[in-house]
Z-matrix of the N, CA and C atoms (Angstrom, degrees):
N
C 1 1.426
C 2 1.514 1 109.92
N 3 1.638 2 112.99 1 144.03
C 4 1.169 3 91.95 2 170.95
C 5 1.511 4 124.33 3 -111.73
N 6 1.048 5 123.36 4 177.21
C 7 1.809 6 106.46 5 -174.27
C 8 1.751 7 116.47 6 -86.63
N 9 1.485 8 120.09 7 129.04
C 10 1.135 9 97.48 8 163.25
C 11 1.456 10 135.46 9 -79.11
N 12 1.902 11 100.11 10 166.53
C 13 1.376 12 97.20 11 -163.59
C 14 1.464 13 117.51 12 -82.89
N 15 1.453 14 95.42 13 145.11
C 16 1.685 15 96.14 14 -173.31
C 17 1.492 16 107.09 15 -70.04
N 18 1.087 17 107.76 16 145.29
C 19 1.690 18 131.91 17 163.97
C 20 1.517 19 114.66 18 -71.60
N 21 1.150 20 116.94 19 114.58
C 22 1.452 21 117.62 20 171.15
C 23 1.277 22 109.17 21 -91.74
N 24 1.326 23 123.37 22 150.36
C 25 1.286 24 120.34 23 179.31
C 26 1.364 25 97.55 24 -122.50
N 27 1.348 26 112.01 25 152.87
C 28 1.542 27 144.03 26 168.47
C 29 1.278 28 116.10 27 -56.90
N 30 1.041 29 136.44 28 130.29
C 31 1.585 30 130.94 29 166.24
C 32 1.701 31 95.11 30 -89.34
N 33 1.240 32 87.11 31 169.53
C 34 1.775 33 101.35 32 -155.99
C 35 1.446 34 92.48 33 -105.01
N 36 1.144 35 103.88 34 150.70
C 37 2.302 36 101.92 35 -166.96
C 38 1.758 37 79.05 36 -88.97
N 39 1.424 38 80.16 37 154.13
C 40 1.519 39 113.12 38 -169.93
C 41 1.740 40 113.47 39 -74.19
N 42 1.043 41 140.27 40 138.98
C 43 1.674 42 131.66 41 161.63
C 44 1.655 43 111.87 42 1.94
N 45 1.451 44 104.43 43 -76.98
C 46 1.604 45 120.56 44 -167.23
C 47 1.541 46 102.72 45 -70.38
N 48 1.277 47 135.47 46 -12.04
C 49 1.522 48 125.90 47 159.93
C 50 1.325 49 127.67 48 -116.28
N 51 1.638 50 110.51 49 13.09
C 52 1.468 51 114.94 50 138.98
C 53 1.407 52 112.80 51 -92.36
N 54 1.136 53 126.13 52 -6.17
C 55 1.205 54 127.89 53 179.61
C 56 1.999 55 99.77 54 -83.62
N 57 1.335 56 110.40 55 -54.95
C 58 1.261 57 97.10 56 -171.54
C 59 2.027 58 114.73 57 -76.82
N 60 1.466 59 84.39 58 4.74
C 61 1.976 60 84.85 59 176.33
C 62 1.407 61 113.91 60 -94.72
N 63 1.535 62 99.74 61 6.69
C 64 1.490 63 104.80 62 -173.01
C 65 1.657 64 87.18 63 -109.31
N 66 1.045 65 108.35 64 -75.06
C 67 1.806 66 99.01 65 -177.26
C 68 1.284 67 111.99 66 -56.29
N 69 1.086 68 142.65 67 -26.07
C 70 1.804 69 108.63 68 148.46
C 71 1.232 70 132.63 69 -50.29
N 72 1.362 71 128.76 70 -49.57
C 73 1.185 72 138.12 71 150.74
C 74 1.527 73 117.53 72 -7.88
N 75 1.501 74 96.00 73 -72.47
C 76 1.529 75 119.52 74 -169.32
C 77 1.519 76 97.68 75 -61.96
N 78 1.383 77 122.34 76 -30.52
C 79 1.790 78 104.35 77 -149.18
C 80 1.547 79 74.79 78 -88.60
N 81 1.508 80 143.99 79 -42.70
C 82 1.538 81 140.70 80 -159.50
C 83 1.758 82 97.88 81 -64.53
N 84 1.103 83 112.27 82 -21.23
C 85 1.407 84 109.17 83 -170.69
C 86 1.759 85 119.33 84 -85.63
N 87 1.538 86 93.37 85 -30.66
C 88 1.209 87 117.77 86 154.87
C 89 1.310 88 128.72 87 -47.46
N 90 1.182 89 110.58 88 -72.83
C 91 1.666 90 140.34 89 -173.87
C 92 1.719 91 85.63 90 -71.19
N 93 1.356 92 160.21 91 -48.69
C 94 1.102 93 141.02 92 -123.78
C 95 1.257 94 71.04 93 -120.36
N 96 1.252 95 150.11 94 -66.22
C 97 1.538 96 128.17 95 -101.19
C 98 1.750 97 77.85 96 -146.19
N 99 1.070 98 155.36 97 -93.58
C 100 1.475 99 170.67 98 -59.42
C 101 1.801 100 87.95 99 -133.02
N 102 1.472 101 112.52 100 -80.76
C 103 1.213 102 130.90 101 176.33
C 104 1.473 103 103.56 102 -26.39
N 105 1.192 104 111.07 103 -80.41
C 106 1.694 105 120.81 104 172.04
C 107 1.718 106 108.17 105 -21.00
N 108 1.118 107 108.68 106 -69.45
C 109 1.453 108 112.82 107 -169.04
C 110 1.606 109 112.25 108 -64.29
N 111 1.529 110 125.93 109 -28.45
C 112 1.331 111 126.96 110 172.94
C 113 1.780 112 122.42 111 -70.28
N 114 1.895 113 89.72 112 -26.23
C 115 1.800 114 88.85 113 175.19
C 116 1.258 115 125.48 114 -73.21
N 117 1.978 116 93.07 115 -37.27
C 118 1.474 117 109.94 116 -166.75
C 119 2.044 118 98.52 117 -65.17
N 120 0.902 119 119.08 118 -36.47
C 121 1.801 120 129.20 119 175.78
C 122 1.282 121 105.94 120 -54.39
N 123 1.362 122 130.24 121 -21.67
C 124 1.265 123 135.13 122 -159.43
C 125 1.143 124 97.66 123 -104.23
N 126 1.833 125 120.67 124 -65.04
C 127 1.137 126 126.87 125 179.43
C 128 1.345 127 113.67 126 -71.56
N 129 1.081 128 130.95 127 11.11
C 130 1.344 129 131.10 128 158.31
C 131 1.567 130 114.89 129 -71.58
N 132 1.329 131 101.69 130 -65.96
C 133 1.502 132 117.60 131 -166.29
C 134 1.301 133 110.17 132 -72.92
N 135 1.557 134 130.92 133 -9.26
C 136 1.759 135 130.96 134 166.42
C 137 1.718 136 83.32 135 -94.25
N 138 0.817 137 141.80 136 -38.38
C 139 1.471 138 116.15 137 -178.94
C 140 1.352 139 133.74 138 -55.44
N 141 1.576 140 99.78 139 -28.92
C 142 1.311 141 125.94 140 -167.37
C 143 1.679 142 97.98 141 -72.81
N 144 1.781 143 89.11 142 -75.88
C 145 1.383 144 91.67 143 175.98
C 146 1.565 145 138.35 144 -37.09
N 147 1.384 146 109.42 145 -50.77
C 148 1.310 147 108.30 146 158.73
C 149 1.575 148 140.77 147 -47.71
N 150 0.982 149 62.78 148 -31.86
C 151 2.138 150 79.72 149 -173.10
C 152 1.828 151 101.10 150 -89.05
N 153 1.373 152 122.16 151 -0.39
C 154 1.146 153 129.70 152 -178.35
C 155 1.478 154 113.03 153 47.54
N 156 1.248 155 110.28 154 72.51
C 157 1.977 156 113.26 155 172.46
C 158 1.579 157 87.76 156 -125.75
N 159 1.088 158 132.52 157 14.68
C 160 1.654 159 125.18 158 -170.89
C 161 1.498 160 109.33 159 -72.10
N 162 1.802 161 99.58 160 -46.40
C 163 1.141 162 116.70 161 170.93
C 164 1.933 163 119.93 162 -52.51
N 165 1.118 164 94.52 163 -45.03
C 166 1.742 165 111.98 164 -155.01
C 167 1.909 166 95.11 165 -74.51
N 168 1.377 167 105.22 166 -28.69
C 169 1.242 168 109.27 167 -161.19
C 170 1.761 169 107.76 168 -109.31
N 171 1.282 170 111.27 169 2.21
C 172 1.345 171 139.48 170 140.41
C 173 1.487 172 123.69 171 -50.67
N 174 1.557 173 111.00 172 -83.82
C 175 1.358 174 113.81 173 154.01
C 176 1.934 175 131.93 174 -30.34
N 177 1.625 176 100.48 175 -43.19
C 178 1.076 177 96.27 176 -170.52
C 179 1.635 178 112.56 177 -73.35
N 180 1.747 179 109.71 178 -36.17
C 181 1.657 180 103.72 179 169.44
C 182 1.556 181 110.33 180 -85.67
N 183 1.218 182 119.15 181 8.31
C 184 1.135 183 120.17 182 171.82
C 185 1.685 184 119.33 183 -28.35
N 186 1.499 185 117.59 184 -69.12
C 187 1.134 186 126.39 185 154.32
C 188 1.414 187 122.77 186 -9.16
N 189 1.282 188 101.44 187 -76.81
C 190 1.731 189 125.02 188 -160.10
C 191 1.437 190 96.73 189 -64.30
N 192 1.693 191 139.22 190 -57.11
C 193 1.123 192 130.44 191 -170.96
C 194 1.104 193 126.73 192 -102.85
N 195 1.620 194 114.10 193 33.49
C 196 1.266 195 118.46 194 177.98
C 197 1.816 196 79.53 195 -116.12
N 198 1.336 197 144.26 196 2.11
C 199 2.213 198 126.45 197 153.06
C 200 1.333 199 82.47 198 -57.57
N 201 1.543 200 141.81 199 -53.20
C 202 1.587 201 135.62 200 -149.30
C 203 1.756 202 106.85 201 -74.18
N 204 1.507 203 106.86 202 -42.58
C 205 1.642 204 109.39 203 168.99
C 206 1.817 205 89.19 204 113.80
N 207 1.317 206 110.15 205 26.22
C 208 1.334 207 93.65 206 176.33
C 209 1.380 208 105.56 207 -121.71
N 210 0.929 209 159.58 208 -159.41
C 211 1.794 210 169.93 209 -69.10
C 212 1.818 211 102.66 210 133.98
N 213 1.502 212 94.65 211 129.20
C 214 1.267 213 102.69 212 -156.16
C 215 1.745 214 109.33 213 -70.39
N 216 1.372 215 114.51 214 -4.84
C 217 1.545 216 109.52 215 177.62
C 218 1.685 217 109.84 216 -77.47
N 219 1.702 218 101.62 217 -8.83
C 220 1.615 219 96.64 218 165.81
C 221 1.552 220 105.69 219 -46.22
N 222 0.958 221 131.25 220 -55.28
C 223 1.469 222 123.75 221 -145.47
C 224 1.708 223 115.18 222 -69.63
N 225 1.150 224 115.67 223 -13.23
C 226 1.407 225 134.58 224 164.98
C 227 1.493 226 102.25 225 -54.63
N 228 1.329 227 130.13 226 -32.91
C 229 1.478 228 142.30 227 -148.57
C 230 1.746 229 87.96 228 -103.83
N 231 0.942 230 120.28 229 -54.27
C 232 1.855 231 129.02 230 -169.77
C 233 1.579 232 103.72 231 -83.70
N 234 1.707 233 127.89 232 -11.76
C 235 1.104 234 139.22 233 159.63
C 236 1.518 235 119.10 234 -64.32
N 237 1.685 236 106.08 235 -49.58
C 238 1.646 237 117.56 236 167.56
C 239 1.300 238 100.17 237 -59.02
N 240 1.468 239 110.65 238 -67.11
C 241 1.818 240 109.19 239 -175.75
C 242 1.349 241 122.38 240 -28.77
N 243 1.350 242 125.93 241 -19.08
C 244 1.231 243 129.67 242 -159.01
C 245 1.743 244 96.21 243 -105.28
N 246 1.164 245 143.64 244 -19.10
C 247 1.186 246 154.03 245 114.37
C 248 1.744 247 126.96 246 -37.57
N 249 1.039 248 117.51 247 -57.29
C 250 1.489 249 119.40 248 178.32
C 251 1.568 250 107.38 249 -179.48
N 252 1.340 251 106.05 250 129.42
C 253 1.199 252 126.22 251 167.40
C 254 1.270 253 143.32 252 -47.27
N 255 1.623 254 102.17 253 -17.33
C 256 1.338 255 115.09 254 165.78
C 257 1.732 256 100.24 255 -97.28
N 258 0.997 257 123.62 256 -13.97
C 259 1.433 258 122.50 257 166.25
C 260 1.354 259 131.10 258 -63.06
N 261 1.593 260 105.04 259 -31.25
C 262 1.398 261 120.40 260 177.46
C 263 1.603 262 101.51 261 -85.79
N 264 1.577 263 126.13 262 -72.82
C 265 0.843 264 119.91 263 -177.57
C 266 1.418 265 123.79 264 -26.01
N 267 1.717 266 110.03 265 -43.47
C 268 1.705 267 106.54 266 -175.41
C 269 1.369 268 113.12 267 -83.89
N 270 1.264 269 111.30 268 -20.16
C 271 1.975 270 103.53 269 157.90
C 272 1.319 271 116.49 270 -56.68
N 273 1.907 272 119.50 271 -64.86
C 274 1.104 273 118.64 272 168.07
C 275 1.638 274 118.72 273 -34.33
N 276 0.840 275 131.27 274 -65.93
C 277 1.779 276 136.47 275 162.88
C 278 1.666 277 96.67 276 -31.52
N 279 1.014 278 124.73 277 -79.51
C 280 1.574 279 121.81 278 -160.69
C 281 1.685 280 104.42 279 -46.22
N 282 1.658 281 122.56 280 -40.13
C 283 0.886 282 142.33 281 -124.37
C 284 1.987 283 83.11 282 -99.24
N 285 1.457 284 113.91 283 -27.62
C 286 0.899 285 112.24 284 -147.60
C 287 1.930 286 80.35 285 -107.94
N 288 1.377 287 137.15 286 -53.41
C 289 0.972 288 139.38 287 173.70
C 290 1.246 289 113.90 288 -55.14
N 291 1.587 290 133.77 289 -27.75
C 292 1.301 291 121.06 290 144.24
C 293 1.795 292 139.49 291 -48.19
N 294 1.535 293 98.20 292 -17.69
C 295 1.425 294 100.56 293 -179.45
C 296 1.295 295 96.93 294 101.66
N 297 1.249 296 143.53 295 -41.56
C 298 1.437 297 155.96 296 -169.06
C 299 1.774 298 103.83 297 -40.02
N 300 1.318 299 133.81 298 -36.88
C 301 1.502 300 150.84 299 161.20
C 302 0.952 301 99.57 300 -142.81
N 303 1.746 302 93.50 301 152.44
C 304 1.782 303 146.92 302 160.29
C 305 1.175 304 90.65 303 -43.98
N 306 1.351 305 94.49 304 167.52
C 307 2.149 306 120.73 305 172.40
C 308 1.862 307 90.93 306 -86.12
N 309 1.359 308 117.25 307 -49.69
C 310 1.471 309 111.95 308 162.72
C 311 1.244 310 117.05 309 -35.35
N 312 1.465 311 117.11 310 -73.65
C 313 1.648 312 112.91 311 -158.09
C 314 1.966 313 94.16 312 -69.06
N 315 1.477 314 127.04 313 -15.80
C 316 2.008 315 109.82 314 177.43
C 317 0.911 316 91.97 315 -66.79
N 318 1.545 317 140.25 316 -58.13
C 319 1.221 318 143.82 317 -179.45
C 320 1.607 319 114.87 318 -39.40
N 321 0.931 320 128.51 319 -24.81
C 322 1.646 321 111.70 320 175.87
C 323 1.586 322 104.95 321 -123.13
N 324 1.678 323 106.91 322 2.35
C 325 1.751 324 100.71 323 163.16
C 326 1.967 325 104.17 324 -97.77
N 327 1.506 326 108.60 325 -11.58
C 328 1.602 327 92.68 326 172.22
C 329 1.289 328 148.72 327 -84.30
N 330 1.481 329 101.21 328 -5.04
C 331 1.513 330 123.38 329 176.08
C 332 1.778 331 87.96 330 -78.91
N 333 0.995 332 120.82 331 -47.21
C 334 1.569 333 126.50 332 -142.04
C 335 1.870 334 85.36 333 -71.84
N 336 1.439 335 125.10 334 -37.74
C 337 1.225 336 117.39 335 -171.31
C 338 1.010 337 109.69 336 -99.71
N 339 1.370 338 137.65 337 29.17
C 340 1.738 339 157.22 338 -179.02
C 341 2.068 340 81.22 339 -110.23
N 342 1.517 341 95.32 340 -76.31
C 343 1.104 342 106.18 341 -147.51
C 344 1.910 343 114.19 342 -50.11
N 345 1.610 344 96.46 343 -35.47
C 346 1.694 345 101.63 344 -168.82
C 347 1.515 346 98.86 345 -94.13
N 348 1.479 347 110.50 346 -24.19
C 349 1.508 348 109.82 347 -176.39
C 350 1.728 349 137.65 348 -26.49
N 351 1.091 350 117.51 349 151.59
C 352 1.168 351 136.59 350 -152.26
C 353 1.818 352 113.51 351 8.88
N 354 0.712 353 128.79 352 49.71
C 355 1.775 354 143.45 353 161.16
C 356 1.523 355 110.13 354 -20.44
N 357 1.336 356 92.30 355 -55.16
C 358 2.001 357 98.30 356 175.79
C 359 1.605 358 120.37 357 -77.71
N 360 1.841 359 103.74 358 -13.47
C 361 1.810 360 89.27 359 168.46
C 362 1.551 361 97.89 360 -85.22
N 363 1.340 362 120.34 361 -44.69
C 364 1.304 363 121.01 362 -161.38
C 365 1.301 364 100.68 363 -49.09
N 366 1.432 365 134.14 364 -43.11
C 367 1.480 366 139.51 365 -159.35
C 368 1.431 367 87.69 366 -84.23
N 369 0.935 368 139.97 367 -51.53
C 370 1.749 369 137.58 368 174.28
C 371 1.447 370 103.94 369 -32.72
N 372 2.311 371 111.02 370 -65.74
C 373 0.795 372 83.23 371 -164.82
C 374 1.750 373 121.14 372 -102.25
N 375 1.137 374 132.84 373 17.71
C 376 1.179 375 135.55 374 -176.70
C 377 1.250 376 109.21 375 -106.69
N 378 1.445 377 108.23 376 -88.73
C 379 1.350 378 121.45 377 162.52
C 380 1.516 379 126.56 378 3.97
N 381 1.496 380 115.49 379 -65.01
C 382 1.767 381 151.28 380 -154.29
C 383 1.539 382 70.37 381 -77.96
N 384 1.525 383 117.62 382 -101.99
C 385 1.308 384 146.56 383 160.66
C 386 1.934 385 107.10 384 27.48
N 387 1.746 386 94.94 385 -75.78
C 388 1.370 387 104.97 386 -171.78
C 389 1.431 388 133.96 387 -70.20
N 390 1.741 389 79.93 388 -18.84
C 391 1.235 390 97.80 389 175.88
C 392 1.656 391 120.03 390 80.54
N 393 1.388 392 104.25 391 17.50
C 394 1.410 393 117.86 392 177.40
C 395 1.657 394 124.67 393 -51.35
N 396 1.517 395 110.99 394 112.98
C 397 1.471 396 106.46 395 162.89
C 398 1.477 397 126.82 396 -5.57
N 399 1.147 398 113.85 397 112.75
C 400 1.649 399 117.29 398 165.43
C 401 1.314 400 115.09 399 -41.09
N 402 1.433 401 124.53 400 -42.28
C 403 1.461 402 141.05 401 -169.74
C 404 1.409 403 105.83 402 -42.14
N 405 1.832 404 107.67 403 -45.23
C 406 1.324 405 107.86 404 -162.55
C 407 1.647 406 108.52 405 -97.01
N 408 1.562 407 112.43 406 2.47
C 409 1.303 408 100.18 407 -179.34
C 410 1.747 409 136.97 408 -69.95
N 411 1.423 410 111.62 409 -9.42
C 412 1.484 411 116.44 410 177.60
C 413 1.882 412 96.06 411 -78.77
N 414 1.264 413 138.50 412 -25.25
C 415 1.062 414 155.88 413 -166.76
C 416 1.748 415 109.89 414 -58.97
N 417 1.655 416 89.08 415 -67.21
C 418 1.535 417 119.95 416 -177.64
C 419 1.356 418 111.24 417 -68.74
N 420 1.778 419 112.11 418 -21.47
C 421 1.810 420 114.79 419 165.34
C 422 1.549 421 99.07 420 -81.96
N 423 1.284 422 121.37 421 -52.14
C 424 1.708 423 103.24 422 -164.81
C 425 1.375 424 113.93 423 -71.60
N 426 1.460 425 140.81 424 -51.06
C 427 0.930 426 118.63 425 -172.52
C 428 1.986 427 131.24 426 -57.26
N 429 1.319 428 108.56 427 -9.75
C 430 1.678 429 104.53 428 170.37
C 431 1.716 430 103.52 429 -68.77
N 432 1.738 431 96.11 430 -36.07
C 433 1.730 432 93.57 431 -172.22
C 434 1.405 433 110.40 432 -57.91
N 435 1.394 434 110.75 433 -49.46
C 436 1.149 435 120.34 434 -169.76
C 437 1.798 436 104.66 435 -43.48
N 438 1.142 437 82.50 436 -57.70
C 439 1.723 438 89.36 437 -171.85
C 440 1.483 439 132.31 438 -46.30
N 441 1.900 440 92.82 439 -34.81
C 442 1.134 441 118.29 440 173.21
C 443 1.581 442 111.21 441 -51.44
N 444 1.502 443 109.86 442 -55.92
C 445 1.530 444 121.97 443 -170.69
C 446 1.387 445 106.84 444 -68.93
N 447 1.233 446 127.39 445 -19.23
C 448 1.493 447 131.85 446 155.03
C 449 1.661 448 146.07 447 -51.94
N 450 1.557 449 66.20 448 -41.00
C 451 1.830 450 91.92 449 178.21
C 452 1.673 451 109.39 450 -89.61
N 453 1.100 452 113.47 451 -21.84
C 454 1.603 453 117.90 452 166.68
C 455 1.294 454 99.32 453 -90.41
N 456 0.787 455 147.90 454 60.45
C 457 1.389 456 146.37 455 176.61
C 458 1.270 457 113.76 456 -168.31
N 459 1.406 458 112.22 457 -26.67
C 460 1.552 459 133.11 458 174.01
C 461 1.892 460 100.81 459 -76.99
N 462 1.305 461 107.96 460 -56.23
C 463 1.542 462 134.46 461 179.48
C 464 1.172 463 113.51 462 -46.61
N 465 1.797 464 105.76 463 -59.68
C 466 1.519 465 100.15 464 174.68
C 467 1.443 466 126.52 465 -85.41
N 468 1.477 467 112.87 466 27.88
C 469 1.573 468 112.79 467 -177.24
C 470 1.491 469 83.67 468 -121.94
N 471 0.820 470 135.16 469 -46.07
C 472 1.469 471 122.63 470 -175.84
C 473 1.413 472 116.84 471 -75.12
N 474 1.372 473 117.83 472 -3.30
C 475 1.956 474 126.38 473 167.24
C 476 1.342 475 72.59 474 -80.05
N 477 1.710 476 130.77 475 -66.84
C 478 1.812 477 96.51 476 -151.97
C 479 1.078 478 128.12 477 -89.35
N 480 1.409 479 143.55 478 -5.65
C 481 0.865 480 140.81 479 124.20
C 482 1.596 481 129.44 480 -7.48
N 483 1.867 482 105.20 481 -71.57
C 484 1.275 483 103.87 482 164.82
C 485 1.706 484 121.70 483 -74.78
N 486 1.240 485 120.09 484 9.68
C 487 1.740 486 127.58 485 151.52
C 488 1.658 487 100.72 486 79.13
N 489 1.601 488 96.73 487 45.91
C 490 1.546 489 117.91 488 -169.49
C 491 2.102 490 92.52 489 -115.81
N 492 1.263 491 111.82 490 96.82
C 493 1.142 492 91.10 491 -172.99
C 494 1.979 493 101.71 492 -112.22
């Protein structure tokens, strides 16, 4: 007969090197995937501006974000948001130190770029990550929007209400 072979078993990684297999992870996800999406938001919106479509593309949501009470170059600001949240916010800021909007209308575009904000890291990092069905990905984009258009809508009833116009 012959003997079978023994099974070695694995020791199980310790606290501090599941800990560091997770923050590598995280920083590659960063650096690969996250980073990318915060420049391209950046280099979007100096492209824009420069090349002067800020205006043109103002007019065109003009429509749509004046139900919210804002001026259609908001949407340039909820465009970054959709990249990173500190991207939107600092348009909104520029947007607002230009004169371009009221302290009213930042106020009902800053929840909206909290709320829909960065969509493409989150999908980088969860989404990518979990490995979630494609099926559900148009799903996992609309509902932040949705929410977004909620929360400006929530925002600007409670400016008039409080007689904040």
């Amino acid at each position: 007969m012959t003997a079978a072979p023994v099974e070695e078993k694995k020791a199980k990684p310790s606290a501090p090197e599941l800990f560091m297999q997770g923050a590598k992870k995280g920083f590659y996800i960063g650096v690969e995937l996250i980073v990318p999406a915060m420049v391209m938001a950046y280099s979007l919106l100096a492209f824009l501006k420069y090349l002067g479509i800020m205006p043109v593309i103002g007019q065109i949501l003009g429509p749509v974000m004046s139900i919210f009470g804002l001026p259609g170059e908001v949407s340039l600001a909820l465009l970054a948001a959709f990249f990173a949240k500190a991207a939107g916010a600092a348009t909104a800021a520029s947007l607002y130190a230009a004169g371009t909007i009221t302290a009213a209308q930042a106020t009902i575009l800053f929840p909206a770029c909290i709320t829909m904000g960065t969509l493409i890291g989150h999908f980088a990092r969860v989404i990518l990550v979990c490995r979630v069905r494609a099926v559900y990905y148009p799903v996992m984009f609309l509902i932040p929007i949705i929410d977004a258009v909620v929360v400006m809508w929530m925002t600007k009833a409670v400016l008039f209400f409080l007689g904040i116009n």
